[in-house]
N, C-alpha and C positions, 0 to 999 in steps of 0.2 A: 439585735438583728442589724441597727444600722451600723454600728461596728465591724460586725464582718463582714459584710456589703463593702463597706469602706476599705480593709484591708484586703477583701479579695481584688477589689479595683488595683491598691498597692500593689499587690504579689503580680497582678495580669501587666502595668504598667514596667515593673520591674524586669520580668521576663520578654516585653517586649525588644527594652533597651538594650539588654544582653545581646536578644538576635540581632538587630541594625548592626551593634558591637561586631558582634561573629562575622558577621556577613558583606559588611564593610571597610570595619578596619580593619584588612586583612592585609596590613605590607610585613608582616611578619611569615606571610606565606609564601610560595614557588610562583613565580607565575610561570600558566599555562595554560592557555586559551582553551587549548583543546581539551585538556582533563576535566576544567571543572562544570562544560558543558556536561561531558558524557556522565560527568556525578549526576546532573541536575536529572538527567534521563534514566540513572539506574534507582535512584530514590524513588522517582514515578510510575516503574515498575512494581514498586514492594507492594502497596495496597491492593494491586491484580493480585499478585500471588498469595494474598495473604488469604483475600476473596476465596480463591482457586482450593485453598488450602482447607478451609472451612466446605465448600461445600464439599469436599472427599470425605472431611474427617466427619461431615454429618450423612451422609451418602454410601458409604463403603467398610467390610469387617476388614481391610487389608490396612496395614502400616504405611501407605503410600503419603498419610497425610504427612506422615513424620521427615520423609523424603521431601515435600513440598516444602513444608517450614522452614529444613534446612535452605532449600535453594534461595527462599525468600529472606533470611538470616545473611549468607554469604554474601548474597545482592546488597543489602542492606547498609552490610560492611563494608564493602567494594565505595557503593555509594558515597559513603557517611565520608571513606578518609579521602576520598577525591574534592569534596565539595569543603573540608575543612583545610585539607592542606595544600590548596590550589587555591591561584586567583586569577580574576581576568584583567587584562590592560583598559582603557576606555575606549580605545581605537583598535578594534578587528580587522586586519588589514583581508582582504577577497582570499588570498592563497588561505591563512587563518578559518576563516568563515566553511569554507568548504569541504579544509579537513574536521572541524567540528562535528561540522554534521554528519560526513564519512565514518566518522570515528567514532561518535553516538550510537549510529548503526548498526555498524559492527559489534561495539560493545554491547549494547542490547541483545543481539542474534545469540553472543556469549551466550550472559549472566540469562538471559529468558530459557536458554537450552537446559541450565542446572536441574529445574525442576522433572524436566521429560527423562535424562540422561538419572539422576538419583531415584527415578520410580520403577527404572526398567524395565518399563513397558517396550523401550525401544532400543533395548540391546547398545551396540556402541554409543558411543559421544557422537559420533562422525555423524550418525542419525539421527538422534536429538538434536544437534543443529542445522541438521536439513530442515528439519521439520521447523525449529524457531524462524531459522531463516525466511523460510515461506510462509512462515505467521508473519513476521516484522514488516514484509515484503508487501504483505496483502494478497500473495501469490495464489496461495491453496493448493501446492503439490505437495503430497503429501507421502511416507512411507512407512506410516502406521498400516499394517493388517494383521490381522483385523484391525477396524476403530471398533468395534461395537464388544463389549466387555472391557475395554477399561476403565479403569476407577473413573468416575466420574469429574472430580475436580481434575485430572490430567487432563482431560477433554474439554474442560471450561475454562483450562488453562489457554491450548490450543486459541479458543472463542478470543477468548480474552488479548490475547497479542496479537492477532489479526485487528481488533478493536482497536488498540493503540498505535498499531503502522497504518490502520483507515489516514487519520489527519495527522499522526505523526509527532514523535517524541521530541522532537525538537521544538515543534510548534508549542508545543507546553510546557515548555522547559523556558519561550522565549516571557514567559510574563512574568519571571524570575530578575530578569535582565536588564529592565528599566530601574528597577528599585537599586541593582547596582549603578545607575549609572553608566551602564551600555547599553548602546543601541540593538534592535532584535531583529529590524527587519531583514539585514541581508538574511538572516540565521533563514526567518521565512521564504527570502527569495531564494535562495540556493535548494532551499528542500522541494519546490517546487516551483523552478522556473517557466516562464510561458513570454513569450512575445511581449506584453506589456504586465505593468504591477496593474493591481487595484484594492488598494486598502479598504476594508469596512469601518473603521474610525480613522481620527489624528493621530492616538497614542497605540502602538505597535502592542503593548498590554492588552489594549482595549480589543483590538482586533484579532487577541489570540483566543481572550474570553468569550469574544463575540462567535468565533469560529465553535469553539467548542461547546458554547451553549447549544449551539443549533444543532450540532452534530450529537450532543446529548439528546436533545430534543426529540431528531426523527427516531435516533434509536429508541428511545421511548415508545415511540410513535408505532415503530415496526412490530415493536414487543406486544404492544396491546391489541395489535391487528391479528399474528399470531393465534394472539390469546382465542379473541376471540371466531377464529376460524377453525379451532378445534384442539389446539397443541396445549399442553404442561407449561406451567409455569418455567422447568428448566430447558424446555425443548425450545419456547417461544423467545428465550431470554438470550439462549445459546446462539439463536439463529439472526437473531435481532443485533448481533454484536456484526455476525460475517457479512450480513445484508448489507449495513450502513459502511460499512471499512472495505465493500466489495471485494472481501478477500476468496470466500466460497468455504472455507473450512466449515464441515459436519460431525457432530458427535454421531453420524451413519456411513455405513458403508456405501449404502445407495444414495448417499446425500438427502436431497429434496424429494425424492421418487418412493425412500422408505416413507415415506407418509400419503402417499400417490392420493393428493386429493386436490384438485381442481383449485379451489377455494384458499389452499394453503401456497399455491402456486403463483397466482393472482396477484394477493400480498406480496410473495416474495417478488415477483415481477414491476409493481409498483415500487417498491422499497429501489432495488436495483436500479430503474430508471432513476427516481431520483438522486440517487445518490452519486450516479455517475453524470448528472449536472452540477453545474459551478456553482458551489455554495452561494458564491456572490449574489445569482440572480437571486435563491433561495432567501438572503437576506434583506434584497430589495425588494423583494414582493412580499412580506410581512412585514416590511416599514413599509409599505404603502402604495407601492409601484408595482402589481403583478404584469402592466405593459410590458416589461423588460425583461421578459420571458419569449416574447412575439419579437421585441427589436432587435434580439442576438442573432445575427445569421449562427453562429456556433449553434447556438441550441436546436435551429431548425435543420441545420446541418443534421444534427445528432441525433433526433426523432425519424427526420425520413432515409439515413442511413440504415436505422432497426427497423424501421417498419419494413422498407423496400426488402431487406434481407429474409426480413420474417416471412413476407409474401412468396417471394420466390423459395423456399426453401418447401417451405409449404405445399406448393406446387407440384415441385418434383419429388419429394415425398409421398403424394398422391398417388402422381404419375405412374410412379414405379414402385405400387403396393408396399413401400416401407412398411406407411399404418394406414388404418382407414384418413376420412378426410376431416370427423373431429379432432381426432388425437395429430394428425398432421398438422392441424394451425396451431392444438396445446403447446406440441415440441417447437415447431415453426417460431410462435411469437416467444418461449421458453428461452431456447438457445438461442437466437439472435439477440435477447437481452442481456442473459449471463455473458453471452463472448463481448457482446459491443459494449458493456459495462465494466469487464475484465473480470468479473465474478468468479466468473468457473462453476457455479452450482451446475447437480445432473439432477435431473425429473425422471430414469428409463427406472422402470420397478419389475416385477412381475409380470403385471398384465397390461403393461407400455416400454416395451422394447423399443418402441420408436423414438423412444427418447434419449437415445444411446448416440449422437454424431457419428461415432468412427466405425459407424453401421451403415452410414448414409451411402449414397449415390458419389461420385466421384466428383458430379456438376455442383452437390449439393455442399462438397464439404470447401470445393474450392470456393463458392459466396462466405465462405465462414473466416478464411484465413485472411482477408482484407478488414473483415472486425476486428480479429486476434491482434492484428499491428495499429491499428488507427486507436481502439479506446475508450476510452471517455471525453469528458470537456475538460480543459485547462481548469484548476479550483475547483475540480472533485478529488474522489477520493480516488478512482477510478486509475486506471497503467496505461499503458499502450502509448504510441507517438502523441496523441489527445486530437481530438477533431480538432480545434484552430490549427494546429499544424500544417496538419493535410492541406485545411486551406489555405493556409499560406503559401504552399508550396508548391500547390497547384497554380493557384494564381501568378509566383513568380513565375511559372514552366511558360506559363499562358504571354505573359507582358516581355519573357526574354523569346520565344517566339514571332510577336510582332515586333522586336527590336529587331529581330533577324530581316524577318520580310520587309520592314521601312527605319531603316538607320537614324533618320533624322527624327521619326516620332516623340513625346514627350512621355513617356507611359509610368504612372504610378499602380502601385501594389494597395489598395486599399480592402479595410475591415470595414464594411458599414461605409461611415462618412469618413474614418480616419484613415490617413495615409501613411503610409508604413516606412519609418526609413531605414539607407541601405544596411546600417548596423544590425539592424534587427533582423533584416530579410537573412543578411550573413550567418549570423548566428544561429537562426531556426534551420535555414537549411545548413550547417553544418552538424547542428543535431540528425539531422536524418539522414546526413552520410555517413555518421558515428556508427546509427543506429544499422543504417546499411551493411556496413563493412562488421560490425560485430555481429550481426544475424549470420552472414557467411560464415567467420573464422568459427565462429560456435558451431555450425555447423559441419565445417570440417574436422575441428577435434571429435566432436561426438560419434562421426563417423568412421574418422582413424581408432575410436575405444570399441568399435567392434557394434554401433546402431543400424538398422538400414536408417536411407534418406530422409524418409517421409517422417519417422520418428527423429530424428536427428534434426531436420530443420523445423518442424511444429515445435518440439520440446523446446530449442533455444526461443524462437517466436515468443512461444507462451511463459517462457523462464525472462525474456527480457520486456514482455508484455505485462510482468505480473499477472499470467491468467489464468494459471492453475495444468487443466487438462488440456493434455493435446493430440494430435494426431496419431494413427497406428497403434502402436502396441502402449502408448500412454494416454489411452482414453479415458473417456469420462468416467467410466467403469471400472479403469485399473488404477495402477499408481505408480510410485517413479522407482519403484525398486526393477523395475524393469532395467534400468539402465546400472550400469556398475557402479561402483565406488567412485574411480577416477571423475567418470562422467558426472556424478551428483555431484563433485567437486566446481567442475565449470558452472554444472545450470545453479550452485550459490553464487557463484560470484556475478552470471547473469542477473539474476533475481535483484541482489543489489546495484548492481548498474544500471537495470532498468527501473530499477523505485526514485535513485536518486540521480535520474536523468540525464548519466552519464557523466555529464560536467563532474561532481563533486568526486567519485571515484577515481576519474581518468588525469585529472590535477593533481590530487593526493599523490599516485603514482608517479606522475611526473616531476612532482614536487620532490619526491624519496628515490629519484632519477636524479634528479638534478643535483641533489645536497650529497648523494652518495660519488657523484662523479667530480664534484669541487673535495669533499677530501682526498679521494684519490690522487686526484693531481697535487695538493698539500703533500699526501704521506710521499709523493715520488719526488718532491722537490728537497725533503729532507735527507 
């Protein structure tokens, strides 16, 4: 016995050395910054699908699981030769960094579409990656109809990639990075830039483990609360993935509402709060600080933004007999927490139509579309501009204001006790003229492909929101086949503009702008 003991040690030591080998001494390889992130991301993929794959084939008398495997197979191989025959430099330069994680993205949206696109459920390619897309995205617009009759593991597939754009492929791909002797953190800062960094440990590893611990954590958390408020093992587990990744994806048609029970609504409504707060404080307050929950103006921002919303909608839902006045505060505090968390779950069933927004009052839906844009907190999982924004930008509107009325004044921009300087003020508010100006153009392609308005600028909102349903004829109730081909072509490349905060997208571009216009002037000087 100690003998094999002893050789098994051998054999584990041996095969350790080989990996550092593979993994390090790679100057026999290409390098490419960009490729061998997107392997590290398409490998982290395959154990979803593989999951996904098992439960159809335990689940379903259809061949779908066979469809699934392959997709999980081709991923596998995509991955494997990216991450063998690519290597990365030690120094990521910003322009590097950003296409990374662009490219991550996208290639995920790909290889995550194979499985939907090889089961058929959803007819073209074009559709299957609507639908990945808005999985990866955290979106939740969806153009499965029906959802309810398909295979099962296609649906947990669904679950499942909404799960992994919650905190994001890159962020897990970054505790890979260190062991090479690269740095990970820009990888994190680009995937979710905010006003200021704040690490949860010293080592960039440490804080991607830390991250995902926790965010394994609540999902757990959510799955068992589920459980026990009346739901299936798969139904609990399914819902537990879209709650904590605030994406909204349902294996129902009615979402949240096919379950129409109070109790299961509750949970999801807690799950969603939390989760569209900043992990950060989430990990200071289980090391031992739950004060720093009270000292974030962000967070108090982002409690009386939902409640305020919940009340008033409530209100005038009353008011103007939508539903009675229980089911008016259910929907009430319901929807102001899926929009203001960027969710998108719907609660309206059979005998709670009021749970349907694009049913609402007109007063009522406009308190809604200031959720749809603002978000979550910066370090959730949550879309939208994120509440520190707002206040940022608010305050700067505030302090360029009294610059106007007294020239000589001294005026800082501050968070709390910190004061904000000008780079950062620039920066944020350049984001939110980004986000201005492409809320518009989206909204006029969408209109020139033949949308009314109201659908045309909710959908981009909620497409650059990440927030699933939107106004009009893409309510909580319907889906995005309402809109043509063309059109589901912008609201993807919204979807990702709005996940990866624009910066990373809109540099990529410019970056493939700029390298295409320096060889052109090459080929003309030849």
């Amino acid at each position: 016995m100690t003998a094999v003991v002893a050789a098994a040690r051998q054999g584990r030591t041996a095969v350790k050395w080989a990996l550092s080998q593979l993994l390090v001494d790679r100057s026999w390889n290409v390098t490419s910054r960009v490729g061998f992130v997107v392997g590290l991301g398409l490998l982290f993929m395959v154990p979803g699908m593989l999951v996904a794959t098992l439960v159809e084939w335990g689940s379903s008398t259809s061949n779908e699981e066979v469809a699934m495997g392959l997709g999980a197979l081709v991923t596998l191989a995509g991955g494997t030769l990216l991450v063998t025959f690519t290597r990365l430099e030690q120094d990521m330069p910003p322009a590097s960094v950003f296409a990374a994680v662009a490219w991550t993205w996208i290639c995920s949206s790909i290889f995550g579409s194979l499985p939907l696109w090889f089961s058929g459920e959803l007819g073209s390619f074009d559709n299957a990656l609507f639908e990945s897309v808005s999985g990866f995205t955290a979106t939740g617009s969806t153009v499965l109809n029906p959802i309810e009759g398909v295979g099962r593991g296609v649906l947990m597939w669904r679950q499942i990639i909404q799960w992994y754009g919650g905190m994001g492929m890159v962020v897990l791909a970054v505790t890979i990075l260190p062991f090479l002797g690269v740095g990970g953190l820009s990888l994190i800062t680009a995937e979710a830039p905010g006003p200021t960094s704040d690490r949860l440990a010293p080592r960039v590893s440490s804080t991607a483990r830390r991250l995902w611990a926790l965010y394994g954590g609540i999902t757990l958390a959510i799955a068992a609360a589920l459980m026990i408020a009346g739901l299936s093992f798969y139904d609990a587990v399914a819902h537990a993935f879209t709650t904590a990744s605030t994406g909204g994806f349902s294996p129902y048609d009615q979402s949240i509402g096919h379950f129409n029970s109070v109790a299961v609504e509750a949970v999801i409504i807690v799950g969603m709060l939390v989760c569209g707060a900043s992990f950060t404080l989430h990990w200071r307050a289980i090391s031992g600080r739950p004060r720093a929950y009270g000292q974030s103006s962000e967070f108090r921002t982002y409690l009386i933004v939902i409640l305020a919303a919940a009340a008033a909608t409530t209100m005038l839902n009353w008011l103007y007999d939508i539903s009675d006045f229980s089911n008016s505060i259910r929907n009430g505090i319901f929807n102001a927490a899926t929009l203001g968390t960027s969710t998108g779950f719907g609660n309206a069933s059979g005998t709670n139509q009021g749970g349907d927004f694009a049913g609402w009052t007109s007063g009522a839906q406009a308190l809604l579309l200031p959720l749809m844009v603002m978000g979550g907190m910066s370090g959730s999982t949550a879309g939208g501009l994120k509440v520190l924004r707002v206040q940022v930008v608010s305050k700067y509107m505030r302090v360029g204001l009294l610059r106007v009325k007294h020239p000589q004044v001294v005026a800082r921009v501050k968070l709390g006790q910190m004061a904000l300087s000008e780079p950062v003020l620039q920066r944020v508010a350049g984001l939110v003229a980004l986000y201005a100006f492409t809320a518009f153009a989206g909204t006029m392609v969408l209109s020139m492909l033949g949308q009314d308005l109201i659908t045309s600028s909710s959908g981009t909102i909620s497409a650059l929101s990440n927030m699933g349903p939107a106004l009009g004829d893409a309510g909580p109730t319907s889906n995005y086949l309402v809109f043509s081909r063309p059109a589901r072509a912008v609201l993807m490349s919204m979807m990702l503009i709005g996940r990866l905060e624009f910066f990373a997208i809109f540099l990529v571009a410019v970056s493939a702008y700029e390298r295409t216009r320096r060889l052109t002037r090459v080929n003309l000087r030849r």
